[in-house]
C-alpha positions as CSV (number, residue, x, y, z in Angstrom):
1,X,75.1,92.5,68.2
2,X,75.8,93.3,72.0
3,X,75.8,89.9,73.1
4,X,78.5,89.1,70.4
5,X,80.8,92.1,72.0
6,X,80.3,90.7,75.5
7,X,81.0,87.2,74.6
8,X,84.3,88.9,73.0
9,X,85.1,90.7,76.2
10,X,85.3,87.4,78.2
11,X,86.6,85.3,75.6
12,X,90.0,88.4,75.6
13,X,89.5,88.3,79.4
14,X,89.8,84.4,79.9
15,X,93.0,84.9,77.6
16,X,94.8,87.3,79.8
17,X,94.1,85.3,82.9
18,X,95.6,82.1,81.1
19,X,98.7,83.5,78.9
20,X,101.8,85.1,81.2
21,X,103.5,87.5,79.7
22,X,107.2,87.4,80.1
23,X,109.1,89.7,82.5
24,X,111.8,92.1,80.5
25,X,114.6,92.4,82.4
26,X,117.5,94.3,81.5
27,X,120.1,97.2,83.3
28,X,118.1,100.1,81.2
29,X,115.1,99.1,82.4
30,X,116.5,99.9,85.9
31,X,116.2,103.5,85.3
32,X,113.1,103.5,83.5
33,X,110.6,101.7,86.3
34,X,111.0,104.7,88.8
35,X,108.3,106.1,86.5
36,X,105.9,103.1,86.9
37,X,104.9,101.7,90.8
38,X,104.9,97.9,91.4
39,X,101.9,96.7,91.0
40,X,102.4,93.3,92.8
41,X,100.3,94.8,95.9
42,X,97.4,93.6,94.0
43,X,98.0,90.4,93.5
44,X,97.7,88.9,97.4
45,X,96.9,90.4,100.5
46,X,99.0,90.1,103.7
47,X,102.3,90.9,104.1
48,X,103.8,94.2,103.0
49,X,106.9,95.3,102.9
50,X,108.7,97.5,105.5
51,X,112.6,99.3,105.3
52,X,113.9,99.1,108.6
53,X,117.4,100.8,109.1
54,X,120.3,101.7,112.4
55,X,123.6,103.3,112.5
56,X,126.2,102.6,114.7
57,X,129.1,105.5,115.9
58,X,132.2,103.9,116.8
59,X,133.3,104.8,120.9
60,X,136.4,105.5,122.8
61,X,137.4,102.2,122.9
62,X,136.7,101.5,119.6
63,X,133.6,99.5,119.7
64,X,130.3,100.0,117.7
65,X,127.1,101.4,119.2
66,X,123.9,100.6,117.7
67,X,121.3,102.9,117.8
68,X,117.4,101.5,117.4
69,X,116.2,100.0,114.2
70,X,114.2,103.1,113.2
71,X,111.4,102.6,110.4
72,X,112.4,104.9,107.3
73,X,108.4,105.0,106.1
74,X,106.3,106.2,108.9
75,X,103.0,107.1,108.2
76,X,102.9,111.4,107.7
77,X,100.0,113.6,109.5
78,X,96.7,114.2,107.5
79,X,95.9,117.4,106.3
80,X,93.7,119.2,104.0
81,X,96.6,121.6,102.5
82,X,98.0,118.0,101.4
83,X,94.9,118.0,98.8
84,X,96.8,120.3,97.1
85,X,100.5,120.6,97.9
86,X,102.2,117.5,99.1
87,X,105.7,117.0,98.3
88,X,106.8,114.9,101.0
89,X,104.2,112.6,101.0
90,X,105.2,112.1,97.1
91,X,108.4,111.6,97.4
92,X,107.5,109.0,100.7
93,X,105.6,107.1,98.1
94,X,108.4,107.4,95.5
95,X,110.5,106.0,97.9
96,X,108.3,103.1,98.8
97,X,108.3,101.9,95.3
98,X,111.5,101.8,95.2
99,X,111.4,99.1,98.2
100,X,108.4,97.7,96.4
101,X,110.9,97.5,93.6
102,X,113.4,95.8,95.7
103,X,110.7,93.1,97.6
104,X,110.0,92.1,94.2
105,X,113.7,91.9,92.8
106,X,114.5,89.6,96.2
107,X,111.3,87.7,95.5
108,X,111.9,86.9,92.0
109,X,115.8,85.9,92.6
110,X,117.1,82.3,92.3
111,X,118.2,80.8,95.8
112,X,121.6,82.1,96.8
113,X,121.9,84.7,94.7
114,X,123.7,88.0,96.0
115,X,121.5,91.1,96.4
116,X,123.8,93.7,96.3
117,X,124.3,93.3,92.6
118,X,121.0,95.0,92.0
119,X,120.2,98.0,91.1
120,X,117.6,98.3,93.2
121,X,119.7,97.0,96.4
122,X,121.7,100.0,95.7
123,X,119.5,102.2,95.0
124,X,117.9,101.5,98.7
125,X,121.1,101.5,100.7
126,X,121.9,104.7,99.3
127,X,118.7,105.8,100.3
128,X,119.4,104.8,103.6
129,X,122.5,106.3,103.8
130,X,120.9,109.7,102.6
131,X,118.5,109.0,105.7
132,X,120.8,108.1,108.2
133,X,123.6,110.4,107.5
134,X,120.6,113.4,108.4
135,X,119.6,111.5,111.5
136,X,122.6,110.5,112.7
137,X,125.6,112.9,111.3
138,X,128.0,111.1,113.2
139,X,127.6,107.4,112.2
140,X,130.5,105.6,111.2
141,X,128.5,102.1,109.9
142,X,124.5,101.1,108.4
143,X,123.1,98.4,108.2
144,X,119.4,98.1,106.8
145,X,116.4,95.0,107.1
146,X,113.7,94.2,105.2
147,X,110.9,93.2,106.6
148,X,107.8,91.8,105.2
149,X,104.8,93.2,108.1
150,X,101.0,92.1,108.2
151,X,99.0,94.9,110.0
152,X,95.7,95.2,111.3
153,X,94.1,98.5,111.6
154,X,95.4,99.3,114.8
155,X,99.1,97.8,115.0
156,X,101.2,94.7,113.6
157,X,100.1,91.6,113.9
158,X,103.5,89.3,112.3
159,X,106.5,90.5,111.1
160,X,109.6,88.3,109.5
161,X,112.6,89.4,108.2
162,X,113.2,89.1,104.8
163,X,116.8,90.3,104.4
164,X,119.1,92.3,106.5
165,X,121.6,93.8,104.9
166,X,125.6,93.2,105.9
167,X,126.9,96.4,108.4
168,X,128.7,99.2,105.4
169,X,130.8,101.6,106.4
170,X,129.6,104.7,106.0
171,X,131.2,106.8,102.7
């Protein structure tokens, strides 16, 4: 009888590998994937990722000054209190779903298409504005990049640039 459940088990698996399911899309759905993390780092190894973002103050004679891309997801300090209280760290990983979220809206858009019509695209720049506006209080324009980063254990190894944002004034 045991072999009969096995065989079963690889005959359902061999299924799933074959049959795609279809991807629901849809504005509602928008609000309801912050509860769910993108599980598309599974599916290849390599690149991964990254929200890059500056801010520019406007001078004297009225030209922009450009501070350094600054990455919005550093890495946070280990420590054994984090076992059981870690907020920031959470909210670092909510927040890197959300450009998950984003990777895979851009990846999954036709050719041409305009990214500030998603959700998600909005979603991240007012994130970054949120950032910057604590960083820099004084910035009059953002702009943001993503970039998609392959990194060894010790630094990065290739970066690209998979979209940079156009400059926004600040509201």
């Amino acid at each position: 009888m045991t072999i009969y459940w096995v065989i079963a088990y690889f005959l359902v698996l061999a299924l799933t590998l074959i049959y795609k399911t279809p991807i629901l899309r849809g504005p509602w759905l928008f609000l309801l994937r912050s509860f769910f993390p993108n599980w598309k780092f599974f599916h290849a190894v390599g690149y991964v990722p990254h929200l890059y973002a500056r801010a520019a103050t406007t001078n004297a004679k009225g030209e922009q000054v450009w501070s350094e891309w600054t990455h919005l997801y550093p890495r946070t300090r280990q420590s054994i209190w984090h076992l059981v209280h870690n907020p920031q760290t959470n909210l670092g990983l909510a927040q890197q779903n959300l450009i998950d979220h984003f990777w895979a809206d851009l990846n999954d858009a036709p050719d041409g298409c305009d990214p500030r019509a998603f959700v998600s695209y909005q979603m991240v720049a007012h994130f970054v504005n949120g950032v910057l506006k604590s960083e820099h209080p004084q910035h009059t324009h953002t702009q943001f990049e993503l970039r998609m980063l392959m990194d060894s254990t010790t630094d990065t190894i290739h970066s690209h640039v998979m979209m940079t944002s156009p400059v926004e004034v600040r509201t």
